[in-house]
C-alpha positions as CSV (number, residue, x, y, z in Angstrom):
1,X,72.3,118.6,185.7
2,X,73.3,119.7,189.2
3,X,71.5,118.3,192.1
4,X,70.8,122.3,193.3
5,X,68.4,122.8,190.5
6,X,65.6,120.0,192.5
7,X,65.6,121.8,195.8
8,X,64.6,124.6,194.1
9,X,62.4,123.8,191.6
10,X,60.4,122.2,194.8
11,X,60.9,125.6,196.8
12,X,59.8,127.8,193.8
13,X,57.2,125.9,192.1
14,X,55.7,122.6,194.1
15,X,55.5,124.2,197.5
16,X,53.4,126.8,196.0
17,X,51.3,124.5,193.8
18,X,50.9,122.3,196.6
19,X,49.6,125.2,198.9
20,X,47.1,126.4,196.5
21,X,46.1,123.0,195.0
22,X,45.3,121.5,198.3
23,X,44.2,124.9,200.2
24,X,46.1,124.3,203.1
25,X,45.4,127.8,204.2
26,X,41.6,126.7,204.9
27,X,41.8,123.1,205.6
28,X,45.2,122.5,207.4
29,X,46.2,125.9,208.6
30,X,49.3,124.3,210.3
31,X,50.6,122.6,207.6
32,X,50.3,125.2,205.3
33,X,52.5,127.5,207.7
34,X,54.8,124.4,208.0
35,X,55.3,125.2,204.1
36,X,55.2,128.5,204.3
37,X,58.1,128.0,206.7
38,X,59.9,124.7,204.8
39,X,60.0,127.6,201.2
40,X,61.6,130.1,203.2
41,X,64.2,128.1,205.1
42,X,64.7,126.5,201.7
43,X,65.9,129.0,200.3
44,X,67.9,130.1,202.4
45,X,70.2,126.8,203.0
46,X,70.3,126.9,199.1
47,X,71.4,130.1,199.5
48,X,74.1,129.1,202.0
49,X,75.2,126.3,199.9
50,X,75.9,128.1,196.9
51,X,77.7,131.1,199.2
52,X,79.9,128.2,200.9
53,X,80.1,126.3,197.2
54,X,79.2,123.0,198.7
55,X,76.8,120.4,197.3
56,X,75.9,118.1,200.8
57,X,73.3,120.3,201.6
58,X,70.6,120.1,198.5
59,X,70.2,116.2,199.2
60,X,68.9,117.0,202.9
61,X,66.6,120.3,201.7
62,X,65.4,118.5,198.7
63,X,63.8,115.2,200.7
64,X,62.7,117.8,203.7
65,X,60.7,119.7,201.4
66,X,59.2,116.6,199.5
67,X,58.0,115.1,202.7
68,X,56.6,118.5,203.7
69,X,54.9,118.4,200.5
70,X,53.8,115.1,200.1
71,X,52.1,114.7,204.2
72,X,49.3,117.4,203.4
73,X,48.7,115.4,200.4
74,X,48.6,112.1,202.4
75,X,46.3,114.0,205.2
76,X,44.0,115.3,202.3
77,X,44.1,112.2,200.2
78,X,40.1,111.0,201.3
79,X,38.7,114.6,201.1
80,X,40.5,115.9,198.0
81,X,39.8,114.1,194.5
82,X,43.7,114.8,193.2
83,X,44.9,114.5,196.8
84,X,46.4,111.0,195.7
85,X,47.6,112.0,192.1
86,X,49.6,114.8,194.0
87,X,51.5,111.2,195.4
88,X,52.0,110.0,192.9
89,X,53.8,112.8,190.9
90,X,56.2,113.5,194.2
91,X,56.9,109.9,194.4
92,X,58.7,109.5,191.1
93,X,60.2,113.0,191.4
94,X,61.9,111.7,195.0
95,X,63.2,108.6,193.2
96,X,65.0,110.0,190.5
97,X,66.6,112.5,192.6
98,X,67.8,109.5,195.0
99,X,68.9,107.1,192.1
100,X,70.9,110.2,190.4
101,X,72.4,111.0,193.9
102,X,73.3,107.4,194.8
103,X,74.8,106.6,190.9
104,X,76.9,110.0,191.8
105,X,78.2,109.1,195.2
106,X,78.4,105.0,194.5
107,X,79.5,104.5,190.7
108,X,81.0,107.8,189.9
109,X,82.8,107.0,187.0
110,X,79.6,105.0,185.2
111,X,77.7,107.9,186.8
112,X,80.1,110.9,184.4
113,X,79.9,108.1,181.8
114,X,76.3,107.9,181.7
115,X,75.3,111.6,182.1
116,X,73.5,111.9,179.4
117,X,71.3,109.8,180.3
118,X,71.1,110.6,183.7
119,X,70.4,114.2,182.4
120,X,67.4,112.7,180.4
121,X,65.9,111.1,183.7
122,X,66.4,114.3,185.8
123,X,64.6,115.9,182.7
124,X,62.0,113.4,182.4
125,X,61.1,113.9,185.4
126,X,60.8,117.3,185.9
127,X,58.7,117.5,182.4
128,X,56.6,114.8,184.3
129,X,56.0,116.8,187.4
130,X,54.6,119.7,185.3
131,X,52.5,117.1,183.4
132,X,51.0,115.5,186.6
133,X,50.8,119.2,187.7
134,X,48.9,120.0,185.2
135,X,46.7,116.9,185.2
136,X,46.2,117.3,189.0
137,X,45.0,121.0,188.3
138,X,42.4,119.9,185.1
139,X,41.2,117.4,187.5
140,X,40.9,119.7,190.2
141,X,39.2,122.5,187.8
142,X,37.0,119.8,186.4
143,X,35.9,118.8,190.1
144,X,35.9,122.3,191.0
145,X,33.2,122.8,187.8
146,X,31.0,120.1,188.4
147,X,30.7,121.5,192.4
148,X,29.7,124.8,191.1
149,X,27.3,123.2,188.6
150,X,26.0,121.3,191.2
151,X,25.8,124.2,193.5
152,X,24.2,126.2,191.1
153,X,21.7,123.2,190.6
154,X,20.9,122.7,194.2
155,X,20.5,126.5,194.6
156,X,17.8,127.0,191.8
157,X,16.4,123.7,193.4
158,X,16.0,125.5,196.3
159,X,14.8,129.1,194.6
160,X,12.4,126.5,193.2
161,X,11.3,124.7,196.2
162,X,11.5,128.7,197.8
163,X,8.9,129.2,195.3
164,X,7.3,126.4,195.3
165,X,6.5,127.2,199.1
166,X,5.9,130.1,198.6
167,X,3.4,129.4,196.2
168,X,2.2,126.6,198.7
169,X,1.7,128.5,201.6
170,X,-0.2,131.3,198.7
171,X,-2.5,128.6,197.5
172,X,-3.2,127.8,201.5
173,X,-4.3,130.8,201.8
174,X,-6.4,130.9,198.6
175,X,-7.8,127.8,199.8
176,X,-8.9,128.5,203.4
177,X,-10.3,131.5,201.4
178,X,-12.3,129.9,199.5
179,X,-13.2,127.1,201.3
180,X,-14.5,130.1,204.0
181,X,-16.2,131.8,201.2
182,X,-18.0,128.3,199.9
183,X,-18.8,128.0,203.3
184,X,-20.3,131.1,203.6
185,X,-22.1,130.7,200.5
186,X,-23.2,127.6,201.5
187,X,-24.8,128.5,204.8
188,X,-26.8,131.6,202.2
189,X,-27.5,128.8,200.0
190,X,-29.5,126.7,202.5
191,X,-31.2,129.6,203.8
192,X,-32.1,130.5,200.6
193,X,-33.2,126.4,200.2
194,X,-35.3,126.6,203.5
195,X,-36.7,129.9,202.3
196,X,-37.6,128.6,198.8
197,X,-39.3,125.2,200.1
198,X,-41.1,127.3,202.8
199,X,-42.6,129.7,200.0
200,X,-42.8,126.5,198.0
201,X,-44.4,124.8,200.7
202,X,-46.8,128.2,201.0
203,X,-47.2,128.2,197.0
204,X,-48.2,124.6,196.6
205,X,-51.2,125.4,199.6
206,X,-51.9,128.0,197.7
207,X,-52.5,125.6,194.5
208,X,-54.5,123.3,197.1
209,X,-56.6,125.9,198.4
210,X,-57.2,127.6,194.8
211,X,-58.0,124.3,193.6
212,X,-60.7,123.4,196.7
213,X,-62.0,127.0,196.0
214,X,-62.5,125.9,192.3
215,X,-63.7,122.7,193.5
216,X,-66.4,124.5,196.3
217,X,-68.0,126.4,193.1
218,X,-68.5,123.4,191.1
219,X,-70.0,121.4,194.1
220,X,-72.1,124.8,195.4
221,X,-73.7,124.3,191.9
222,X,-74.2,121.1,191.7
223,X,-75.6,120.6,195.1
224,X,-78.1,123.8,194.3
225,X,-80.1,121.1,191.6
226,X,-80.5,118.7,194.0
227,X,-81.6,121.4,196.6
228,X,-83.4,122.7,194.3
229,X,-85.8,120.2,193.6
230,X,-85.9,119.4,197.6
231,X,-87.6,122.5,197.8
232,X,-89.9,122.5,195.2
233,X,-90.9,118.9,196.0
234,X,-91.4,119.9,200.0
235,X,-93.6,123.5,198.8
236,X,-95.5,121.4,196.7
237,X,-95.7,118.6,199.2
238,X,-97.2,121.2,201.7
239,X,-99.8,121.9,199.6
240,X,-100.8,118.7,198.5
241,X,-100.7,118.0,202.3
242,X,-103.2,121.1,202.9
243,X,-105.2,119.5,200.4
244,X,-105.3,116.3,201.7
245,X,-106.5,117.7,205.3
246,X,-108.9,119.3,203.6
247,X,-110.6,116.7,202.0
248,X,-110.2,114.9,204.8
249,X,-112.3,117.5,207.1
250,X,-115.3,116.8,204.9
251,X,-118.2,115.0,206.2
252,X,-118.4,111.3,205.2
253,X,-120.8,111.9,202.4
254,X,-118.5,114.9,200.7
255,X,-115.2,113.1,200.9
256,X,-113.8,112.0,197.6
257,X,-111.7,109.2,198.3
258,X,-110.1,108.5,195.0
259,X,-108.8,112.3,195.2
260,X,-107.7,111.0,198.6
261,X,-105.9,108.5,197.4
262,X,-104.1,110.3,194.7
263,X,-103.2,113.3,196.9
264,X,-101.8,110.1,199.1
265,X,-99.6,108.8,196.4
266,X,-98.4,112.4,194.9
267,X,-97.3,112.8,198.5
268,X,-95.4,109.1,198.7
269,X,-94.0,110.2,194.8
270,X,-92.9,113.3,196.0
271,X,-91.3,112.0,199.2
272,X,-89.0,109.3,197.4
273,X,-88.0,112.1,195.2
274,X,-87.0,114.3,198.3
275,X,-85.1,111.8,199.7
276,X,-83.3,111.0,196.2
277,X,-82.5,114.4,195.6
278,X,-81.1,115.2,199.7
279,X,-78.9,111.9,199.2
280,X,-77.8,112.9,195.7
281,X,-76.8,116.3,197.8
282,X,-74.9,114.4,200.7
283,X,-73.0,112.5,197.7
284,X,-71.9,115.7,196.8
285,X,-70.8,117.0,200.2
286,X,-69.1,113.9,201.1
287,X,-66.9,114.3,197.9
288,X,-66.3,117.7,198.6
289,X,-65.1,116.6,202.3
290,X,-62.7,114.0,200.9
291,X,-61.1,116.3,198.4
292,X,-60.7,118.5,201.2
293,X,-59.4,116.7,203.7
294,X,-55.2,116.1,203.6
295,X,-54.6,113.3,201.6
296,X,-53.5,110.0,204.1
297,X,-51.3,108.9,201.2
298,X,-53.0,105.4,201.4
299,X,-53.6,103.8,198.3
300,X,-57.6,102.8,197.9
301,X,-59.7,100.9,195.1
302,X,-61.2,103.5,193.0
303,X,-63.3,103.9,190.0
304,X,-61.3,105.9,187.9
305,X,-64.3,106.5,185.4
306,X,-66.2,108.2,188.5
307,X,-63.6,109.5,190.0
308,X,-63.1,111.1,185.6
309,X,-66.5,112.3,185.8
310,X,-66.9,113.6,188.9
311,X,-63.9,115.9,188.8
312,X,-65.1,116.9,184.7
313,X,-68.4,118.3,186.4
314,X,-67.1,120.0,189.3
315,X,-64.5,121.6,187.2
316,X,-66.9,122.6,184.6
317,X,-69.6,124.2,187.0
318,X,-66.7,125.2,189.1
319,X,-66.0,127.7,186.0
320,X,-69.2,128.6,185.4
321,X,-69.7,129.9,189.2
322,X,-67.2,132.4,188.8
323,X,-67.7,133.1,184.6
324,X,-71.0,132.8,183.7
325,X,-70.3,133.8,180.6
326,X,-68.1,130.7,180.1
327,X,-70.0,127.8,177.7
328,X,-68.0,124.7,176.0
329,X,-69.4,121.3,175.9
330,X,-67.9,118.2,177.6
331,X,-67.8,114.7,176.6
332,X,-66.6,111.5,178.2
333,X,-65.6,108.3,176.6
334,X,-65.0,105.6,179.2
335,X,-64.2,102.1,178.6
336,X,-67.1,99.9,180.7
337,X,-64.7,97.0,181.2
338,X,-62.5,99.3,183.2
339,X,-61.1,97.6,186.3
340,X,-61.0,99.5,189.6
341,X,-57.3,100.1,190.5
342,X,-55.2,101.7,194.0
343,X,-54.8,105.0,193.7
344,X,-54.6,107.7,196.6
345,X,-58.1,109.3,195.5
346,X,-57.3,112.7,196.6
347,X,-54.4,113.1,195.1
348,X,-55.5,111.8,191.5
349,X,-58.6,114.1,191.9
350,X,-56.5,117.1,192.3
351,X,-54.4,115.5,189.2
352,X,-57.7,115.3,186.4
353,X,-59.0,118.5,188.1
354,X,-56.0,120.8,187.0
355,X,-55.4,119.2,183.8
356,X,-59.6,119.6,183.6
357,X,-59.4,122.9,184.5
358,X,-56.4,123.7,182.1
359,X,-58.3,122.1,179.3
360,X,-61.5,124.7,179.7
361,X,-58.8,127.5,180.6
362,X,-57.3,126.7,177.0
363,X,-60.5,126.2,175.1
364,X,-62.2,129.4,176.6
365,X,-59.0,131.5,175.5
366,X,-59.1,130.1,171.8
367,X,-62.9,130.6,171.7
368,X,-62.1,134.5,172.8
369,X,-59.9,134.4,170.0
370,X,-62.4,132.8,167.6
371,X,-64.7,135.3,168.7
372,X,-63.1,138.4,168.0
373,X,-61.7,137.0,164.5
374,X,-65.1,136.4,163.5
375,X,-66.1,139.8,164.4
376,X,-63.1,141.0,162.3
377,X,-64.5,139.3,159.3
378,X,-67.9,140.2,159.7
379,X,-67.0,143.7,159.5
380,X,-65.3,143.2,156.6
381,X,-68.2,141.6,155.0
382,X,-69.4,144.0,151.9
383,X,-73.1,143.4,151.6
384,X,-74.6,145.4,148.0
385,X,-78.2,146.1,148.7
386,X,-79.1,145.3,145.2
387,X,-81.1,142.3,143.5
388,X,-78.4,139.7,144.4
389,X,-76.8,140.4,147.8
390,X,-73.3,139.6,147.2
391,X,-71.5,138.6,150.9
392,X,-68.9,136.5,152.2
393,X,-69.3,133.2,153.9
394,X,-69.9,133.3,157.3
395,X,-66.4,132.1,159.4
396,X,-66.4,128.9,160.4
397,X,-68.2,127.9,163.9
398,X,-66.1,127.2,166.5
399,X,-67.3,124.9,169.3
400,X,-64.7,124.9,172.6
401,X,-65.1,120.7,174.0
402,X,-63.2,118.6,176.5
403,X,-63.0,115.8,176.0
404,X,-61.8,112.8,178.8
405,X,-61.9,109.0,178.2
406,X,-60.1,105.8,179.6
407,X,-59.2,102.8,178.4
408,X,-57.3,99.5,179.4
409,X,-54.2,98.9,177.3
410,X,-51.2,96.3,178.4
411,X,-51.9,96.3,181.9
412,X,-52.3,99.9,182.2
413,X,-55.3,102.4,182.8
414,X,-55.0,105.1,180.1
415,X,-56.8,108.5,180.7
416,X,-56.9,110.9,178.6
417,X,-57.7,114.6,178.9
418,X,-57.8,116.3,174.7
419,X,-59.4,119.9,174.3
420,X,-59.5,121.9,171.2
421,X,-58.3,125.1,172.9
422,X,-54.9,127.3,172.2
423,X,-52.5,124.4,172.3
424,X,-48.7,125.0,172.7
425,X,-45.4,125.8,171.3
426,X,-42.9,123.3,171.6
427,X,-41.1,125.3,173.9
428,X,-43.4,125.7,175.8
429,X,-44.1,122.1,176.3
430,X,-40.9,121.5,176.9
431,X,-40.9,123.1,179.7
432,X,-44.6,122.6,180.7
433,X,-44.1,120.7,183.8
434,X,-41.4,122.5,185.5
435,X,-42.2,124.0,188.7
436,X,-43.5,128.2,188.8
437,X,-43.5,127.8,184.7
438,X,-47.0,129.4,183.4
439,X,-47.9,130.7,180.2
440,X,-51.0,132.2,182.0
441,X,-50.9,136.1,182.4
442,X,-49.5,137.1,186.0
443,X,-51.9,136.3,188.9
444,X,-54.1,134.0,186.7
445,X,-51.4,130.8,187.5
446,X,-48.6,129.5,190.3
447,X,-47.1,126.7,188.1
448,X,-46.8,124.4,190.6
449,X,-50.9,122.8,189.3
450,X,-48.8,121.0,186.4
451,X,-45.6,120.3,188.4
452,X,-47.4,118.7,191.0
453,X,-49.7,116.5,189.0
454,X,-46.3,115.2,187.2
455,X,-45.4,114.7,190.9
456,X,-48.1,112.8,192.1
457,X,-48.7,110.4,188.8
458,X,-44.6,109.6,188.8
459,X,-43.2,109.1,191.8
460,X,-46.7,109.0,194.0
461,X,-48.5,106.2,191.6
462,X,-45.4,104.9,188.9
463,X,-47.1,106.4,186.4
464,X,-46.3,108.6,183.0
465,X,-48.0,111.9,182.3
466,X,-47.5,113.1,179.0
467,X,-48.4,116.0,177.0
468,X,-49.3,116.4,173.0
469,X,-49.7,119.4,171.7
470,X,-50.2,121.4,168.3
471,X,-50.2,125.1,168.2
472,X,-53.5,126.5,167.6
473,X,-55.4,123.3,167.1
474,X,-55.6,121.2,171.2
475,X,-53.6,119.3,173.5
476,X,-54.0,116.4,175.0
477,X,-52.8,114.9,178.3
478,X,-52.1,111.1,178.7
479,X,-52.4,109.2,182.1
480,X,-50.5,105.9,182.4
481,X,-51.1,104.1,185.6
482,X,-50.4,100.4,186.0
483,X,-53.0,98.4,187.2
């Protein structure tokens, strides 16, 4: 194989290859002109050689161009990944084009002997400079693939991060929104807070003042008995005074002084009873003025079973004042052995006066209903006015009663306040003590009476209030207070 034919395999296909594989054009622009320049000149002493038929001139071009293609190579080696294996395939190449040119100039005659195999060699190695080629360029594709792959992976990581902040920055804003919307409706929601516990506040004076109007009626009629008998006992005091004077105006002879006497001791009798009656009247007033007054929140001794039955009666005539149509009967039940406990007394006589007052509310509303079923039926009674008078029997009597009564039970006070009115639903009760409920007609009820008594036995005493209820047949309400 001539030694022309590796000069120019370099010029025509390694100086290209090595020009494209490395990019010279973009990363050493002056060494890729330097090849650019090495091809042409190439080919042009190749030319000259073949014009002038002489051989001395490939051996010169061929090294030239392999160190012009192997220094980029060097110079890239770091940067590009088949930098180095472009070394190694120019390496071999250079060597068997020395070793066939030495074996030609030094042992000519082993040289023409052994062509054939250096033929072979020359071949060799040009099939392995295609092969590295090749490999060079897979490697080089491969690289190439896994930096687009990886480009392509860091660009959707950043479309996604682009997003992502996007979305960020979107939910920011959503946020600060919000939060300026919460904090808007949070500034309406306390004014709406203040509002309710100032109408609260106005609605649970309201309850006090309805219940101190409720309470005035009672004591107005049960400080007009005591008044009462003031009055006759002082009219009739005058006139047994009148006759006393007169009597005693008589002469010595005419005065009767046994009548004296008697007129003396009516007077005495009548004066004890004045003065029982005005303090049984400034018992009364005194209650009324501590009921009244705001409650201190001090705990005191107190006898629960007066404090029961005082509150009963004032409810009761309380009632009456305004409905004097209203009649139901009242019966305590107190245990004797009762021992006095600390309660604030205000407070728990505002407690057994509502649940009082409901008790007679519910017992009057069932006997309305009582009454007009037994007008139903008597209507519908068929009397035959012949020997035998055939009827039906009368309805069944129905007697409205409240009933309160307290008893000791495992270190507790127990009152209890039962009626035999309307009683309840069990939705109704469930919701009986929440505050503004009422299952009185509009205007008739607040629903704070019930809310606040659950208040005030709970967290103002450590107490339970409970409720039992049937429809149509009572409820009762039980106290627990420890003692």
């Amino acid at each position: 194989m001539t030694v022309f034919l590796f000069p120019f395999l370099v010029a025509l296909f390694l100086i290209p290859f090595v020009q494209k594989f490395l990019q010279t054009a973009k990363r050493l622009p002056q060494w890729h002109q330097r090849l650019r320049f090495g091809r042409v000149a190439a080919f042009v002493l190749l030319g000259v050689e073949v014009v002038m038929k002489q051989n001395y001139i490939s051996a010169p071009v061929f090294f030239g161009l392999l160190i012009l293609a192997a220094t980029p190579a060097y110079l890239l080696r770091k940067e590009v990944s088949g930098a180095r294996l472009l070394l190694w395939m120019i390496i071999p190449f250079g060597l068997v084009f020395l070793i066939d040119n030495l074996a030609e100039y030094w042992t000519p005659q082993f040289y023409k002997k052994e062509d054939d195999f250096f033929d072979f060699l020359q071949t060799g190695a040009i099939i392995g400079l295609f092969i590295t080629a090749i490999m060079a360029r897979n490697q080089q594709k491969n690289l190439d693939k896994a930096l687009q792959e990886e480009r392509i992976k860091l660009q959707l990581e950043e479309e996604a991060n682009r997003i992502l902040e996007a979305k960020k920055l979107d939910l920011e804003h959503q946020v600060s929104a919000r939060t300026a919307e919460l904090v808007q409706q949070k500034e309406e929601l306390q004014q709406a807070l203040e509002h309710l516990k100032a109408t609260q506040q106005q609605l649970i004076q309201s309850e006090k003042l309805a219940s101190l109007g409720e309470l005035t009626a009672g004591i107005a009629h049960e400080i007009q008995n005591p008044l009462n008998f003031v009055n006759n006992f002082s009219e009739l005091s005058v006139e047994l005074a009148k006759e006393l004077k007169e009597e005693r105006l008589k002469v010595k002879g005419e005065r009767d002084e046994e009548l004296e006497n008697e007129l003396i001791g009516d007077l005495i009798q009548n004066q004890e009873k004045i003065n029982l009656h005005g303090k049984r009247a400034s018992s009364i007033v005194k209650g009324m003025l501590e009921h009244s007054r705001a409650s201190t929140g001090v705990k005191e001794l107190t006898d629960i079973n007066k404090l029961a039955d005082e509150y009963l009666r004032l409810s009761y005539h309380g009632i009456r004042a305004k409905d004097n149509t209203f009649n139901a009967d009242f019966k305590t039940d107190f245990d004797e052995n009762l021992p006095q406990i600390a309660v604030i007394p205000q407070d728990m006589g505002r407690v057994l006066l509502n649940l009082v007052n409901n008790a007679f509310y519910a017992v009057s509303q069932r006997h309305i209903v009582e009454t007009r079923h037994a007008l139903s039926v008597s209507q519908r009674h068929i009397v035959v006015e012949t020997r035998h008078a055939l009827s039906l029997p009368p309805p069944l009597q129905y007697q409205p009663t409240v009933t309160i009564s307290t008893q000791q039970f495992d270190n507790q006070i127990v009152i209890k306040v039962k009626d035999n009115g309307t009683g309840m639903t069990e939705d109704i009760k469930a919701k009986i003590f929440q505050p503004f409920f009422t299952n009185k007609p509009t205007g008739e009820g607040t629903g704070l009476g019930l809310s606040l008594a659950y208040d005030i036995v709970t967290k103002g005493h450590g107490g339970t209030l409970e409720v039992e209820s049937v429809e149509s047949q009572g409820t009762t309400f039980t106290i627990k207070l420890p003692i």
